[in-house]
C-alpha positions in Angstrom: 19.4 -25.1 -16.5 16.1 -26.1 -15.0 13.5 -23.5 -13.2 11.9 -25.5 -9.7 9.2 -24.0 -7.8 8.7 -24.3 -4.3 5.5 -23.9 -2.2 5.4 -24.6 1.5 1.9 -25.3 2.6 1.9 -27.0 5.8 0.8 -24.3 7.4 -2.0 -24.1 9.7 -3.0 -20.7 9.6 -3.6 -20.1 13.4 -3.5 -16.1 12.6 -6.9 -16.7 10.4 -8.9 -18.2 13.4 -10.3 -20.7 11.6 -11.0 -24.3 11.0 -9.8 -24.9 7.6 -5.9 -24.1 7.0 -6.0 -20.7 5.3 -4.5 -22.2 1.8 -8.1 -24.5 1.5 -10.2 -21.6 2.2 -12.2 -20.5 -0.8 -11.8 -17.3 -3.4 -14.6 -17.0 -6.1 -15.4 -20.7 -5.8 -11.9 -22.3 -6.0 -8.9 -22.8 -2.8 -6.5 -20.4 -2.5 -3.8 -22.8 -2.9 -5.3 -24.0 -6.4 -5.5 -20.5 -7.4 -1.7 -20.2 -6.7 -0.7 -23.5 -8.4 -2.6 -22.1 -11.1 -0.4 -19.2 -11.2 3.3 -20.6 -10.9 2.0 -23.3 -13.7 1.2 -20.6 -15.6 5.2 -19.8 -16.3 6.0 -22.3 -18.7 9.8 -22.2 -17.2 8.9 -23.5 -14.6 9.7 -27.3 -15.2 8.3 -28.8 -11.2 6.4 -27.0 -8.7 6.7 -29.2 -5.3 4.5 -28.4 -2.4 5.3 -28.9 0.9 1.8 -30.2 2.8 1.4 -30.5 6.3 1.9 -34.4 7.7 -1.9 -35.0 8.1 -3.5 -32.6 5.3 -6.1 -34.5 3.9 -7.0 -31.6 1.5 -4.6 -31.5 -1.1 -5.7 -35.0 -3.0 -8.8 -33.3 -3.2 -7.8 -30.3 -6.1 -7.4 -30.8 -9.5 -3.8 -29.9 -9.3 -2.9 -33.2 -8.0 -3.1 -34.7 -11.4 -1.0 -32.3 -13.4 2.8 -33.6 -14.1 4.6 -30.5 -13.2 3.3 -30.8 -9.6 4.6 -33.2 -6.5 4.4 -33.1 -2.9 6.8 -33.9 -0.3 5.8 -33.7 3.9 6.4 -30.2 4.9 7.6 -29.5 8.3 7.0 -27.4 12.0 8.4 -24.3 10.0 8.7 -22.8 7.3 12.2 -23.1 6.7 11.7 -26.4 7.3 8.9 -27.4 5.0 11.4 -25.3 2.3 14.6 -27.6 2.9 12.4 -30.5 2.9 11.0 -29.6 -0.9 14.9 -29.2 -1.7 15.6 -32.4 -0.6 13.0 -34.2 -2.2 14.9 -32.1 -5.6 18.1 -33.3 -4.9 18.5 -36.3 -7.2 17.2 -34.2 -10.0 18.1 -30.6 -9.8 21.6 -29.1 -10.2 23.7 -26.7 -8.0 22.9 -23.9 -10.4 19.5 -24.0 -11.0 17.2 -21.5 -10.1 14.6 -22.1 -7.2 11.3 -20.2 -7.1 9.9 -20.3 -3.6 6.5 -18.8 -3.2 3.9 -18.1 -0.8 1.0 -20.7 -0.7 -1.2 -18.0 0.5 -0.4 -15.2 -2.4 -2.9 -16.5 -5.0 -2.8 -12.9 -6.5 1.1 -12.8 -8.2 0.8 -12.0 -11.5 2.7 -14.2 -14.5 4.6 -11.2 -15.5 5.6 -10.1 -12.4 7.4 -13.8 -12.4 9.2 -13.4 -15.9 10.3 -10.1 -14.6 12.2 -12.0 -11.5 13.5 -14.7 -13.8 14.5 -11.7 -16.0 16.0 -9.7 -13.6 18.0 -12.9 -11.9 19.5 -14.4 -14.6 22.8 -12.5 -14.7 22.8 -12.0 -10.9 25.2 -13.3 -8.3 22.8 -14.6 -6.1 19.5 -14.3 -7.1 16.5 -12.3 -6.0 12.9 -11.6 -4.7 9.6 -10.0 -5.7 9.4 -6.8 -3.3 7.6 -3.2 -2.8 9.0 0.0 -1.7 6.8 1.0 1.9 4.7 3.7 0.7 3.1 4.3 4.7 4.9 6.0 7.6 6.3 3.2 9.6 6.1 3.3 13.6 8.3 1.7 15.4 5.9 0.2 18.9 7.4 0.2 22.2 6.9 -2.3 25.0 3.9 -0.5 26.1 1.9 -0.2 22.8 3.3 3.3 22.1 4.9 4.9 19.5 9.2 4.8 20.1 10.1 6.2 17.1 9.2 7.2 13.5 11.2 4.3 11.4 12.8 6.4 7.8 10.8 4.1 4.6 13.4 6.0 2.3 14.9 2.3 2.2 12.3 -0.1 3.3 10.8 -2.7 1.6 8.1 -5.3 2.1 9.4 -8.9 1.0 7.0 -10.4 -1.1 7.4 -13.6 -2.9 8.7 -15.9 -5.2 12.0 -15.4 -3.9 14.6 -17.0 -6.5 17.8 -18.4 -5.4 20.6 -21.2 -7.4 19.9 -24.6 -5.4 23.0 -25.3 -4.0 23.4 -22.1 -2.7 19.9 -22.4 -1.1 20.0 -25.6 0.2 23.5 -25.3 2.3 22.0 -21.5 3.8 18.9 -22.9 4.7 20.3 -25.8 6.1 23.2 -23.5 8.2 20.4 -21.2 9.2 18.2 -24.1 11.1 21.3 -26.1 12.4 22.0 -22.3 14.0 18.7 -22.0 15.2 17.5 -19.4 13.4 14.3 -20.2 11.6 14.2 -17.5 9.2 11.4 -16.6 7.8 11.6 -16.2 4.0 14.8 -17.6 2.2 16.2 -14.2 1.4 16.9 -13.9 5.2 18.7 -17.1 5.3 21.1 -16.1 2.1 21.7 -13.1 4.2 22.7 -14.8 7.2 25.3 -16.8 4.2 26.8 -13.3 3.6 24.9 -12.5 -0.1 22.7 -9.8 -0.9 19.3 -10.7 -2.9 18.2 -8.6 -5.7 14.9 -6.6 -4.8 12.8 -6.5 -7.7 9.6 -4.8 -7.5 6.4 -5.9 -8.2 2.8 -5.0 -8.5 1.4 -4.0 -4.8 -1.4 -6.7 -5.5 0.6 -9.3 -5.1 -1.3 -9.3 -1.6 -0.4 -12.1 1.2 -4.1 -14.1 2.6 -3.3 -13.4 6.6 -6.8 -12.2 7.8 -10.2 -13.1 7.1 -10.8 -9.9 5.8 -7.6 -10.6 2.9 -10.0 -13.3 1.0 -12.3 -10.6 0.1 -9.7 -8.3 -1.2 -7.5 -11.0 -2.8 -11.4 -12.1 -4.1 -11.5 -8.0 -5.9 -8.3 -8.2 -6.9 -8.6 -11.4 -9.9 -11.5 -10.3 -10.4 -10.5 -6.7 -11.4 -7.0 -8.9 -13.0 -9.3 -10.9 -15.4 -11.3 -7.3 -16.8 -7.0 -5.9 -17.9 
């Protein structure tokens, strides 16, 4: 049973305000993109990781990742979702229904390889399959229309997705697909096995697994390996 990973980087980071697509921009001296190729690689179950690159990025044959035989690319597209279905359809003359697909953030350079094996772990006698997560450790406000607070939301139960999220192919690739003919462009592949009627596994992981949003994240994400390299 082979182990695919999945990284859809077509993305062009309009939330970041800046010229260079978020997943090119620079942490201690390398992309953050590399820095997260670097880390799936790492996993030596993982047998492909394909990344999903926008239709004119004229980055990615720049990084040394390009040359290494576990990685491919395929043209990502408008959405997420789509850039996701598009890497499992560039899979789908080699990979079976039930092998596990790893789909990860392109812009979460700071996952850690055990956190990974813990998901693969933790997956492998599950139903349907699973995602990296963390309990909500802050008091969560819900906003009304004019700015204010409506309500104090209960975290008792809440988590924050996080990625990779794991899923068998088949079963991924007919949600997904189900999810955009519907019109709902989900936004992380858990949502769409949801909308399929399964409920994902939440495994928790380590609260550095930090998503690069903001400016401000390359610093921290920047403190974070570097305090990762010193364990």
């Amino acid at each position: 049973m082979a182990i695919w990973a999945i990284v859809p980087a077509a993305g062009v980071g309009a939330r970041m305000m800046a010229a260079t697509p978020k997943q090119y921009l620079l942490i201690n001296g390398k992309s953050v993109i590399a820095h997260t190729v670097e880390r799936l690689l790492s996993v030596t179950e993982i047998d492909r990781v394909v990344i999903a690159t926008h239709p004119q990025d004229t980055l990615w044959g720049s990084l040394g990742a390009t040359t290494n035989s576990r990685v491919t690319t395929c043209v990502g597209g408008s959405d997420r979702c789509q850039s996701v279905l598009n890497a499992l359809l560039c899979l789908e003359k080699v990979a079976e229904e039930r092998d596990w697909v790893l789909v990860h953030d392109a812009v979460r350079p700071c996952v850690r390889k055990d956190d990974i094996e813990v998901l693969l772990c933790e997956i492998e006698q599950h139903s349907v399959g699973g995602l990296l997560a963390m309990p909500v450790s802050s008091t969560l406000k819900r906003a009304g229309a004019d700015g204010n607070i409506a309500a104090t939301v209960d975290r008792s139960d809440m988590w924050l997705a996080a990625t990779p999220q794991a899923f068998r192919y088949g079963r991924l690739l007919t949600a997904l697909k189900n999810a955009i003919t519907n019109g709902s462009l989900v936004t992380d592949e858990a949502s769409a096995m949801e909308l399929a009627g399964f409920a994902p596994k939440l495994v928790r992981c380590r609260a550095d697994n930090i998503k690069i949003t903001y400016s401000e994240d390359l610093l921290l994400a920047g403190l974070i390996m570097t305090a990762q390299e010193s364990e």
